[in-house]
C-alpha positions as a Markdown table, in Angstrom:
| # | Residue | x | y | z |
|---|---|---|---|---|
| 1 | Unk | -31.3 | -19.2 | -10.5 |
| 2 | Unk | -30.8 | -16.1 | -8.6 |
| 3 | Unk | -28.1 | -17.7 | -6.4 |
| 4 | Unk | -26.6 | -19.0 | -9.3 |
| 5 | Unk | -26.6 | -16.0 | -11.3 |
| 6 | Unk | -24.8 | -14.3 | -8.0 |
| 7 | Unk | -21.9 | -16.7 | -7.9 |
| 8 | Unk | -21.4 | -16.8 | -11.7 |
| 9 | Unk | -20.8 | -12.8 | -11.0 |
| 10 | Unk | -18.6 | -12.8 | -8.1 |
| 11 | Unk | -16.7 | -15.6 | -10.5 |
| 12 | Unk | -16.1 | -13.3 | -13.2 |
| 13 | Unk | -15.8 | -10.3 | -11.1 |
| 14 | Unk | -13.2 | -12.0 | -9.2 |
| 15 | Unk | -11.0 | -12.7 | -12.8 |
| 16 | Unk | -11.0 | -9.5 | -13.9 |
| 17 | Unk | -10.3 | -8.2 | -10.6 |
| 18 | Unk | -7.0 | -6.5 | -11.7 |
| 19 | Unk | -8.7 | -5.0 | -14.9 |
| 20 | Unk | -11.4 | -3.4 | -12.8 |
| 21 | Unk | -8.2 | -2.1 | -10.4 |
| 22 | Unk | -6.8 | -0.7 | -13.7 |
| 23 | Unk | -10.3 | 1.0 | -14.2 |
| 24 | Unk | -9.9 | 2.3 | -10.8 |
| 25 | Unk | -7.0 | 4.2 | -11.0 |
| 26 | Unk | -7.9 | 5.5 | -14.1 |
| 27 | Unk | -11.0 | 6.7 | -12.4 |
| 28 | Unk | -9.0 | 8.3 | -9.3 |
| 29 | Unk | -6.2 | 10.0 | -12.5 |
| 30 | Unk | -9.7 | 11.8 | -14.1 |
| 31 | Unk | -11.4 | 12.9 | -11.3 |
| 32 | Unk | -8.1 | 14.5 | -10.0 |
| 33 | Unk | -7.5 | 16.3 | -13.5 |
| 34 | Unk | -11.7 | 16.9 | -13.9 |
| 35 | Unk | -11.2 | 19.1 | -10.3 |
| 36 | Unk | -8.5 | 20.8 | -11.8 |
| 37 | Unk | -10.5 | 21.5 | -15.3 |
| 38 | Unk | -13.4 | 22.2 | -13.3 |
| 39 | Unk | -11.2 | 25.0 | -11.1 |
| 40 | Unk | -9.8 | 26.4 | -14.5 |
| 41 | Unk | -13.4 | 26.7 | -16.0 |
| 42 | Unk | -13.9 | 29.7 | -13.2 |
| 43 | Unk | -11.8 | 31.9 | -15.3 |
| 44 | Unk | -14.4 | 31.6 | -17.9 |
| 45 | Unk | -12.0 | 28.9 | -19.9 |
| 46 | Unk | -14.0 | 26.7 | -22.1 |
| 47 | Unk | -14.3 | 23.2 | -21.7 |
| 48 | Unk | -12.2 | 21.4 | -23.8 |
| 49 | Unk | -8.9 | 24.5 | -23.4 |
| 50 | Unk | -9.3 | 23.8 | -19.9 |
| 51 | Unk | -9.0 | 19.9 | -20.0 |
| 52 | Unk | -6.2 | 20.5 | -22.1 |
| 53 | Unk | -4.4 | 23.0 | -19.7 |
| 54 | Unk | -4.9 | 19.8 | -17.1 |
| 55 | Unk | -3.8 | 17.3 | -19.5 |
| 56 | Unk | -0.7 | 19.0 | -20.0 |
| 57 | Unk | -0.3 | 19.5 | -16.4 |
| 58 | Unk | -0.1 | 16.1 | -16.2 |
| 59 | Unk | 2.9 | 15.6 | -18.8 |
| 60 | Unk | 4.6 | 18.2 | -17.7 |
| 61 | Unk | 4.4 | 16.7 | -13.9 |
| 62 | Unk | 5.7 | 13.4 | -15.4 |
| 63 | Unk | 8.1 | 15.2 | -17.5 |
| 64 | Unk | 9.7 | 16.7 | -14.6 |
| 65 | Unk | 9.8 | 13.5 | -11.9 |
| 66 | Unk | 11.8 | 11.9 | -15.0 |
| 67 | Unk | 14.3 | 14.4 | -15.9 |
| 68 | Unk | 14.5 | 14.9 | -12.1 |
| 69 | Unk | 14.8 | 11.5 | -10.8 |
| 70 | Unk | 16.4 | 9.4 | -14.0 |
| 71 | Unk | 19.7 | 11.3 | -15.4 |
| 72 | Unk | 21.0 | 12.3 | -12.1 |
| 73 | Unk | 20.0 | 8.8 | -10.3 |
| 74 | Unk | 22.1 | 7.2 | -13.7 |
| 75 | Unk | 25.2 | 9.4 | -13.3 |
| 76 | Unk | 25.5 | 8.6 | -9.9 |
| 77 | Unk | 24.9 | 4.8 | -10.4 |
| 78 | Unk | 28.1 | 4.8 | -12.8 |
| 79 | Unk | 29.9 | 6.4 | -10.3 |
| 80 | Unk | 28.7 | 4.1 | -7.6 |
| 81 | Unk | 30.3 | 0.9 | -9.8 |
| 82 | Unk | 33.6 | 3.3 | -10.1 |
| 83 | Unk | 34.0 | 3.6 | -6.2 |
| 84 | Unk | 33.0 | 0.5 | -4.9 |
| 85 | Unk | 36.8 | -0.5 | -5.1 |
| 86 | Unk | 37.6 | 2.6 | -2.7 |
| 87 | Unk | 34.0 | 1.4 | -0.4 |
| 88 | Unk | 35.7 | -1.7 | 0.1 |
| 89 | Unk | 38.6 | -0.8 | 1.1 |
| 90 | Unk | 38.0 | 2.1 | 3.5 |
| 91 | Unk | 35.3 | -0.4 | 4.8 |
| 92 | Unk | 38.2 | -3.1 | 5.3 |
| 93 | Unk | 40.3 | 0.0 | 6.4 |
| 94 | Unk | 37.8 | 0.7 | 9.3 |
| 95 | Unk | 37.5 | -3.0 | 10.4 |
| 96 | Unk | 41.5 | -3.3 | 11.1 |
| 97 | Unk | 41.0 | 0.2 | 13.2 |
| 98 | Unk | 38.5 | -1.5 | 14.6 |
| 99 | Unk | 40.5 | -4.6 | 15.2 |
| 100 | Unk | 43.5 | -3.2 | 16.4 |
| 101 | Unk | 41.5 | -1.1 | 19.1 |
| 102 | Unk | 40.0 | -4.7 | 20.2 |
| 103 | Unk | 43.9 | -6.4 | 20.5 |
| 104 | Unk | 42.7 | -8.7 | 17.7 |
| 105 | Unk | 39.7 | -9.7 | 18.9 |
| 106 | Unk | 38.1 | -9.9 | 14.8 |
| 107 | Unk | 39.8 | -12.6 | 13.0 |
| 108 | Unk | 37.2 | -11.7 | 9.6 |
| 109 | Unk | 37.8 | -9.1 | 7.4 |
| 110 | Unk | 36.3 | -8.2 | 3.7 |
| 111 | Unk | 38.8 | -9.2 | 1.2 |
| 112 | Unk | 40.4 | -7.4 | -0.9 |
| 113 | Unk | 39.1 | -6.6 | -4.0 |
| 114 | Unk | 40.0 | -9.0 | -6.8 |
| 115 | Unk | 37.6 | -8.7 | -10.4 |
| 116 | Unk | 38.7 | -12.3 | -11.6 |
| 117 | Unk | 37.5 | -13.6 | -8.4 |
| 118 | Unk | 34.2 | -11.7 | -7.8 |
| 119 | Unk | 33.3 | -13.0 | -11.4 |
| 120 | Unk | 33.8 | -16.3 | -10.3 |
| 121 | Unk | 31.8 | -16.1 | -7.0 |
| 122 | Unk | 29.1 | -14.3 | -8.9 |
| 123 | Unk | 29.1 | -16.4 | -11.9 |
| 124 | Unk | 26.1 | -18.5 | -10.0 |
| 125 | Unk | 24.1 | -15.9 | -9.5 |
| 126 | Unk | 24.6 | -14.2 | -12.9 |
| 127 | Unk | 23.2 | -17.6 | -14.1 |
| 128 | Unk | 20.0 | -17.7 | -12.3 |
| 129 | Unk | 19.3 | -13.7 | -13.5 |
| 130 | Unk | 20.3 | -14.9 | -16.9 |
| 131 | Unk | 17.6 | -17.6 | -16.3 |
| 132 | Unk | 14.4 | -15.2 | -14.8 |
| 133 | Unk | 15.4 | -12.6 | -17.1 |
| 134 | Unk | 12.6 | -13.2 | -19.3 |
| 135 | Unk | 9.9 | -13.4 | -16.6 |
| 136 | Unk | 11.8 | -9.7 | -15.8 |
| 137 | Unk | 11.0 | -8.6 | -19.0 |
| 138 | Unk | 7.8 | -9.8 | -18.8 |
| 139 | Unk | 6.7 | -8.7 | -16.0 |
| 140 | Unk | 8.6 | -5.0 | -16.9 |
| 141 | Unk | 6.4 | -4.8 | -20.0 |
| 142 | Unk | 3.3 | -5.6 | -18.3 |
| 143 | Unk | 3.7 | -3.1 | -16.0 |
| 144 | Unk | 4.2 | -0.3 | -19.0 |
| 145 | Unk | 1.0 | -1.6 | -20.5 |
| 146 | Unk | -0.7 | -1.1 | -17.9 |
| 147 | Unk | 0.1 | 2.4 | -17.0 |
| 148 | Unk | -0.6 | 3.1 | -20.7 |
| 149 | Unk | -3.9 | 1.7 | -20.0 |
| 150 | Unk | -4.7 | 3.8 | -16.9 |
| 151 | Unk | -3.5 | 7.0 | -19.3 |
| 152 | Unk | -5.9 | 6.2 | -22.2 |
| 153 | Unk | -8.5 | 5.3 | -20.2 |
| 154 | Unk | -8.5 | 8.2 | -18.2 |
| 155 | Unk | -8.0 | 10.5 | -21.2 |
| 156 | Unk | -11.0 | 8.9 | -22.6 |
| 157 | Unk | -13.2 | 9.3 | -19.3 |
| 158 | Unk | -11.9 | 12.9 | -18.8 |
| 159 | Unk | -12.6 | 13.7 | -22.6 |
| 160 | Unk | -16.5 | 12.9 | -22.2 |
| 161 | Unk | -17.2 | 11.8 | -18.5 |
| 162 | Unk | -21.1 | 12.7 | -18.3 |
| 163 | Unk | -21.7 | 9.8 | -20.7 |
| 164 | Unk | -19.6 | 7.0 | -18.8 |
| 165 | Unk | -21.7 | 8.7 | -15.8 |
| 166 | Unk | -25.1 | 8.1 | -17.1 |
| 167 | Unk | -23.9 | 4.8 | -19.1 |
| 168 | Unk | -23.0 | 3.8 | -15.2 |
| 169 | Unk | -26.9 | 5.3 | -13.8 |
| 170 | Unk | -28.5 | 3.1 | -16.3 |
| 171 | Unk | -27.4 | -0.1 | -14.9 |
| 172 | Unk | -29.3 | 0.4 | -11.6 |
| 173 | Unk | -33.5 | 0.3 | -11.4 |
| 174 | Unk | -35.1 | 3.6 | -13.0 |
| 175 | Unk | -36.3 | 4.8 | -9.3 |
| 176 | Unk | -33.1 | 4.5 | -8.0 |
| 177 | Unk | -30.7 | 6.4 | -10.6 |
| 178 | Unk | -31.7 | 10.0 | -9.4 |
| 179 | Unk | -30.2 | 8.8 | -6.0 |
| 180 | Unk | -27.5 | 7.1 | -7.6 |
| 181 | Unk | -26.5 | 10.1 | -8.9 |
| 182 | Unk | -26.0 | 11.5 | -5.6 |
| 183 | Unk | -23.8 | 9.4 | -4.6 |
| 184 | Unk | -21.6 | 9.5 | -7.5 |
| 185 | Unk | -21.3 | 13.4 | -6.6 |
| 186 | Unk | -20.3 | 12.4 | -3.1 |
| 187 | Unk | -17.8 | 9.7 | -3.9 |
| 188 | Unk | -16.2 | 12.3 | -6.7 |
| 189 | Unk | -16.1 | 15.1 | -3.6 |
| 190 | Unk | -14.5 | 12.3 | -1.6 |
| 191 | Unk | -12.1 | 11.3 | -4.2 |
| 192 | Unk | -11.2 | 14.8 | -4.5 |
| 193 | Unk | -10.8 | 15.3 | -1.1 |
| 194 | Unk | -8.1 | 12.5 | -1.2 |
| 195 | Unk | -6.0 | 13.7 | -3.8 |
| 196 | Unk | -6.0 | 16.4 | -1.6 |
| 197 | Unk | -4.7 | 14.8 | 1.3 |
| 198 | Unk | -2.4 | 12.8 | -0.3 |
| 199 | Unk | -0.5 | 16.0 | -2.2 |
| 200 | Unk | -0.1 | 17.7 | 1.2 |
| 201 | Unk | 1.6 | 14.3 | 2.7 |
| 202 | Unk | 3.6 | 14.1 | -0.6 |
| 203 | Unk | 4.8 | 17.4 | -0.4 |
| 204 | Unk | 5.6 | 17.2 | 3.4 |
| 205 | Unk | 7.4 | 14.1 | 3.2 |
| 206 | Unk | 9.5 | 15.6 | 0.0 |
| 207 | Unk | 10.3 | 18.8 | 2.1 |
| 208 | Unk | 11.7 | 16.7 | 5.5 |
| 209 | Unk | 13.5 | 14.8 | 2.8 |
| 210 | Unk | 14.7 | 17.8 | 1.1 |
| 211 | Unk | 15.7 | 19.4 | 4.4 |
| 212 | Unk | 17.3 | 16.3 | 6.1 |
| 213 | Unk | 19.7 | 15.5 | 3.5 |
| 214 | Unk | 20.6 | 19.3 | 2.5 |
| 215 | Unk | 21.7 | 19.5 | 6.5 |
| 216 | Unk | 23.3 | 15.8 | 6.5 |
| 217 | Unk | 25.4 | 17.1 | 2.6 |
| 218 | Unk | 23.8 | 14.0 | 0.7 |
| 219 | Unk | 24.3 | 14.0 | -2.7 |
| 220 | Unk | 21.3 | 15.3 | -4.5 |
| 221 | Unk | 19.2 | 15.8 | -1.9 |
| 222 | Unk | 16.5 | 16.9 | -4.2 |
| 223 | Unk | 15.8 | 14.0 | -6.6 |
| 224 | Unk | 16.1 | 11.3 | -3.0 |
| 225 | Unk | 13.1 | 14.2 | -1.7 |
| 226 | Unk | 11.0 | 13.3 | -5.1 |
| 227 | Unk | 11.5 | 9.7 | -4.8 |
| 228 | Unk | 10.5 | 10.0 | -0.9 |
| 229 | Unk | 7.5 | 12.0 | -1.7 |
| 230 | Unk | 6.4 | 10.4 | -4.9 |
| 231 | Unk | 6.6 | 6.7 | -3.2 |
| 232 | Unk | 4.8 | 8.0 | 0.1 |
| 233 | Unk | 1.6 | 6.9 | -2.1 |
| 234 | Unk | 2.9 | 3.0 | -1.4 |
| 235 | Unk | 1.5 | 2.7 | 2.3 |
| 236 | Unk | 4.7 | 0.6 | 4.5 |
| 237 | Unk | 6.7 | -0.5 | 1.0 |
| 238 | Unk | 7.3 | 2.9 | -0.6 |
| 239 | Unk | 8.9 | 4.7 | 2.7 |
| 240 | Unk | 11.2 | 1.4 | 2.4 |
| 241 | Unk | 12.2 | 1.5 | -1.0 |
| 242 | Unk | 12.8 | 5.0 | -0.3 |
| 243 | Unk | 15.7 | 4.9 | 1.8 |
| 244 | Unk | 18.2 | 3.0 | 0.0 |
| 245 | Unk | 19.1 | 4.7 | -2.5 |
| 246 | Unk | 20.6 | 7.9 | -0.5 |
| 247 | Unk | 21.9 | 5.7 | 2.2 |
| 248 | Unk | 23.6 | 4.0 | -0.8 |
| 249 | Unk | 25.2 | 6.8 | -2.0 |
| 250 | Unk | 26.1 | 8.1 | 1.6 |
| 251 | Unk | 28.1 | 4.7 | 2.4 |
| 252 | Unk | 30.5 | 6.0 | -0.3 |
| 253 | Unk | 31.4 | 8.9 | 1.9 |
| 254 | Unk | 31.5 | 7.0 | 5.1 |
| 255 | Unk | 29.3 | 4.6 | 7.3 |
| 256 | Unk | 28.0 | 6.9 | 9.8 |
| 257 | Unk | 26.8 | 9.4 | 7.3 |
| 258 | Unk | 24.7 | 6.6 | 6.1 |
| 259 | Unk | 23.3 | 5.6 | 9.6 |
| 260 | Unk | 22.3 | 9.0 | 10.3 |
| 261 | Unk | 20.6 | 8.9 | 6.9 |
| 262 | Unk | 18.3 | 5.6 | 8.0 |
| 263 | Unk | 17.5 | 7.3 | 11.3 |
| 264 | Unk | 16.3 | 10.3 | 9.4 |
| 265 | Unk | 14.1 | 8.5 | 7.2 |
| 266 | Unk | 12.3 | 6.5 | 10.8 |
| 267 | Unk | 11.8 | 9.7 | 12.8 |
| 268 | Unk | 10.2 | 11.2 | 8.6 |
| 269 | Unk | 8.3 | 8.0 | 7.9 |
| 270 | Unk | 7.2 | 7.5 | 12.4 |
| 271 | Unk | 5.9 | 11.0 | 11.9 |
| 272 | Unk | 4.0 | 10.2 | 8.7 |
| 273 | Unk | 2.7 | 7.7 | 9.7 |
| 274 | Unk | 1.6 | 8.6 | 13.3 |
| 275 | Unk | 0.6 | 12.4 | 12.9 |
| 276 | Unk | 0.7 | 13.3 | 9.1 |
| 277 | Unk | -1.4 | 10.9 | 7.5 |
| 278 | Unk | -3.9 | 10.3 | 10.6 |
| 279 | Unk | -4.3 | 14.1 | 11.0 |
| 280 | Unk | -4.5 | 14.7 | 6.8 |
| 281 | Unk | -7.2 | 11.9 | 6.1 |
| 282 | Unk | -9.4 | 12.8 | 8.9 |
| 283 | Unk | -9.5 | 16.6 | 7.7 |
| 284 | Unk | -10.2 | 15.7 | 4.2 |
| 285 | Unk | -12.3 | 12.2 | 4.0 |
| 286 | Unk | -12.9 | 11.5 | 7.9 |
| 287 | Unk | -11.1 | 8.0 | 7.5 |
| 288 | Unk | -10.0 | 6.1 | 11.0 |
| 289 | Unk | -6.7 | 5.4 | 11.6 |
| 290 | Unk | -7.4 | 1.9 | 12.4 |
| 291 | Unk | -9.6 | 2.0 | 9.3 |
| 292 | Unk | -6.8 | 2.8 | 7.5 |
| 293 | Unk | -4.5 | 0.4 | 8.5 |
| 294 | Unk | -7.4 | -2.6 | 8.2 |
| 295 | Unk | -7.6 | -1.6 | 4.5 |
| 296 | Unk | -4.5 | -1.6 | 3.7 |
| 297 | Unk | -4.1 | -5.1 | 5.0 |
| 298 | Unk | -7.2 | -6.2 | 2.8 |
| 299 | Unk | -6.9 | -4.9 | -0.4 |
| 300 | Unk | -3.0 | -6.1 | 0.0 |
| 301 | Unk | -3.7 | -9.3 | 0.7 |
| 302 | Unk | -6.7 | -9.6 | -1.7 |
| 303 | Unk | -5.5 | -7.5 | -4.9 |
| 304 | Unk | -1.3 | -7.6 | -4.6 |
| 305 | Unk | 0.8 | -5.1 | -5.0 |
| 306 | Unk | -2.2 | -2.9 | -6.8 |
| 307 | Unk | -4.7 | -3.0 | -4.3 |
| 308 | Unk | -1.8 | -1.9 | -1.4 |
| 309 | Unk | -1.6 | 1.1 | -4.0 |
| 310 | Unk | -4.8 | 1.6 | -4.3 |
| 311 | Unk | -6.2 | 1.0 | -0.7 |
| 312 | Unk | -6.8 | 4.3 | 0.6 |
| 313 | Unk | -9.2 | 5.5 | -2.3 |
| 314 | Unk | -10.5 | 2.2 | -2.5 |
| 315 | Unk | -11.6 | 2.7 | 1.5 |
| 316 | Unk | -12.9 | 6.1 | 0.7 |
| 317 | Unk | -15.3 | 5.4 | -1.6 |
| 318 | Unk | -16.5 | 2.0 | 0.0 |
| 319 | Unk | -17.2 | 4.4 | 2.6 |
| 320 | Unk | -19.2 | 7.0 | 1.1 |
| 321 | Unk | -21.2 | 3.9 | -0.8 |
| 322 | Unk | -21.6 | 2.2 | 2.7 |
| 323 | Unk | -22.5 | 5.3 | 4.3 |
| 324 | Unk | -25.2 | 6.2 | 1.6 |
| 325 | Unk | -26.9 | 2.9 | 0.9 |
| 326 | Unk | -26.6 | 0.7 | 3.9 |
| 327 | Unk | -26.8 | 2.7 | 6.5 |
| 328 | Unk | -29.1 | 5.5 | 5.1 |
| 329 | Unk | -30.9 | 4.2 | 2.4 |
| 330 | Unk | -31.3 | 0.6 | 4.0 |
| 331 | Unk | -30.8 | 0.5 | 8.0 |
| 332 | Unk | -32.0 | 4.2 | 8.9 |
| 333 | Unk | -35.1 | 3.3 | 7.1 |
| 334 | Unk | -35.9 | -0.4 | 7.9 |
| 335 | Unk | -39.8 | -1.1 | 8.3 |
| 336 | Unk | -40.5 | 2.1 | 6.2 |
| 337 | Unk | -42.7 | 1.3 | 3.2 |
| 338 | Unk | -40.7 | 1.1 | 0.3 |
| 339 | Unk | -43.3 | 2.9 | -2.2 |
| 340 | Unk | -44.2 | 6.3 | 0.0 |
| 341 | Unk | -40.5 | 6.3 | 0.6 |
| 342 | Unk | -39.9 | 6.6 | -3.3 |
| 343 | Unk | -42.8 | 9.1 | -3.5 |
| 344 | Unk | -41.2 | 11.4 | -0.8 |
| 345 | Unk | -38.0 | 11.3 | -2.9 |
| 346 | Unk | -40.3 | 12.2 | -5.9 |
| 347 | Unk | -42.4 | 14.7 | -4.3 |
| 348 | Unk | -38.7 | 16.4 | -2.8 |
| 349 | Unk | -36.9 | 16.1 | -6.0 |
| 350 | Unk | -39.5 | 17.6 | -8.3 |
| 351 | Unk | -40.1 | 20.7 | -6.2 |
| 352 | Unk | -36.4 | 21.3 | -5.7 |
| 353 | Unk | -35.9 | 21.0 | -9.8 |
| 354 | Unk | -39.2 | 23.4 | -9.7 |
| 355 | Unk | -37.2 | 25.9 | -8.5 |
| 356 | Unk | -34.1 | 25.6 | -10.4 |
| 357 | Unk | -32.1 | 24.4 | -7.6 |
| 358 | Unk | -29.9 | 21.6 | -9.2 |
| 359 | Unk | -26.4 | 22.0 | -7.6 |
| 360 | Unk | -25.6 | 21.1 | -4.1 |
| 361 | Unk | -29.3 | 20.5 | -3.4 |
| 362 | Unk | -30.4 | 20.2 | 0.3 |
| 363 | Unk | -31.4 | 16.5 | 0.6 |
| 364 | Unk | -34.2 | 15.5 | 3.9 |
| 365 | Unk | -32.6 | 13.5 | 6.3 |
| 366 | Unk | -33.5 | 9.5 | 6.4 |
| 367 | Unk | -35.0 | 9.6 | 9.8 |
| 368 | Unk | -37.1 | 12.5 | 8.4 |
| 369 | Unk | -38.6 | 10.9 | 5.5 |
| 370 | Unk | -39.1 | 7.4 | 8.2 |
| 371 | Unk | -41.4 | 9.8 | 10.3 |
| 372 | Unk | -43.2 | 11.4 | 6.8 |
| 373 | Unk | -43.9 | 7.8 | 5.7 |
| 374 | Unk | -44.8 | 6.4 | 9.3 |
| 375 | Unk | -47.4 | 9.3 | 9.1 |
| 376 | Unk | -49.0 | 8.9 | 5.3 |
| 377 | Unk | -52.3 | 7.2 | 4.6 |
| 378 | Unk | -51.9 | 8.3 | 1.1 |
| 379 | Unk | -50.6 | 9.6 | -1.9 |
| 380 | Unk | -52.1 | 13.3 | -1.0 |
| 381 | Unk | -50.9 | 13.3 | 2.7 |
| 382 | Unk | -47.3 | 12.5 | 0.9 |
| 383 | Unk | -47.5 | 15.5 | -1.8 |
| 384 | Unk | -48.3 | 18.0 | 1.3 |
């Protein structure tokens, strides 16, 4: 029955796999904005002014990327479909240079622009998008609904998060919660620690960006920084996506302008990858680069497109959880009796609370509490 009951949960687990990834994030959104209430409280803030102060943090944040990102990015779409006439021909312009330096060695060429007949060679495809347009939409709206999700659910956590916390505790056995509860502090320091890290590589990234295509006269070299920065959360895909835009708009002005954009964006994205991000995440959460990597490849290939998102807090608090319970909790103290165990964690816990020491208490190492119970004959030998 046991067994049974174990695969009937992994089952359901596994269908609900996105939800709970949905959960996640909101998780990751609260803590981040709980750290930043928690850092306005020391100017004697109340609660609930300084969760609003973070709140609208956040809107302003996302205000900004849009007005940004969106109306300048929109503008300089219209004017891409008004100069791809002049592309093509400078493009075909630079072929016949190109051909007449080779004595005719090119016997292709782009021809020349002609609307009736670029409607008729795209009349194919313009049927098939007509076709998946409603999986498009589909999957658009899916995607909004979701991040509304991830907003009200982390508005609901950050509005009252002791009481998801202890709602959480209660699902474990009573002598375990008080350490439970330990390890929820650790995994929120750990989270915090990563939103950390991953605002210094943002902001980096945004500044090379920035720099890079202020030096190489791109247009709007801030809003391509933003979108460098802001998709530097996507591990491999978001450096990608990245780069086409500005080397889109750099084509227009010629071809090696948008070269020496792409090499700009390797040498960034080598140097995130290789010294930034290693170098960041071991500072702040002591993750492996080969650690890294490996999780990234899992989640990806076990949870999509959300997991790759979502790999690198996912791996942080696996971590802290594997740290705590298998190695400490079960391996460090394998062949320890289970019962003096729990009344040295007892004995420890109620003398610490004795004398009002709550926060950032000073917890006796595993192989510690081994020797203690090794030594006890009984429940007096374990109070001393």
């Amino acid at each position: 029955m046991g067994l049974l009951a174990l695969i009937a949960s992994c089952y359901i687990l596994w269908q609900i796999r996105q939800a709970l990834l949905l959960l996640f994030a909101a998780i990751v959104l609260a803590t981040a904005l709980n750290r930043l209430a928690r850092y306005l409280q020391k100017f004697r803030l109340q609660r609930s002014i300084a969760v609003l102060l973070s709140i609208s943090f956040l809107v302003l944040v996302l205000v900004s990327l849009f007005l940004i990102i969106v109306p300048p990015f929109a503008l300089q779409f219209q004017q891409l479909t008004q100069k791809a006439p002049e592309g093509i021909a400078k493009l075909n312009e630079w072929v016949d240079q190109i051909e007449a330096r080779f004595s005719g060695q090119f016997d292709q060429r782009l021809p020349n622009l002609d609307v009736n007949d670029i409607m008729r060679q795209l009349q194919p495809l313009f049927n098939q998008l007509v076709g998946g347009a409603g999986a498009f939409v589909g999957n658009t709206l899916g995607v909004i609904l979701s991040f509304l999700l991830v907003l009200v659910l982390t508005l609901m956590t950050l509005a009252d998060p002791l009481s998801y916390r202890q709602a959480f505790i209660q699902l474990f056995p009573s002598f375990y919660r008080r350490r439970i509860d330990g390890i929820l502090d650790e995994c929120e320091i750990a989270l915090g620690r990563w939103v950390i890290g991953a605002l210094i590589s943002m902001s980096v990234i945004a500044l090379l960006s920035l720099i890079g295509l202020s030096v190489l006269r791109v247009p709007l070299p801030l809003a391509h920084a933003v979108v460098a920065g802001f998709l530097n959360l996507i591990p491999n895909i978001g450096p990608t996506i990245s780069v086409i835009p500005p080397m889109t708009i750099a084509l227009l002005d010629s071809p090696l302008q948008s070269g020496l954009v792409l090499i700009l964006y390797f040498l960034i994205q080598q140097f995130e990858s290789n010294i930034l991000t290693p170098y960041v995440m071991a500072q702040q959460v002591s993750l492996l680069p080969a650690v890294t990597l490996i999780s990234q490849v899992f989640f990806a290939t076990f949870f999509g497109f959300l997991g790759l998102l979502l790999a690198l807090p996912l791996t942080v608090v696996a971590q802290v959880w594997i740290r705590e319970v298998l190695i400490k909790d079960i391996l460090n103290q394998w062949g320890a009796n289970p019962k003096i165990l729990a009344a040295i964690d007892s004995a420890i816990h109620e003398e610490y609370e004795s004398l009002g020491v709550k926060n950032n208490r000073p917890e006796i190492l595993p192989e510690q509490k081994t020797e203690l119970a090794d030594q006890a004959e009984n429940d007096d030998t374990v109070n001393q």
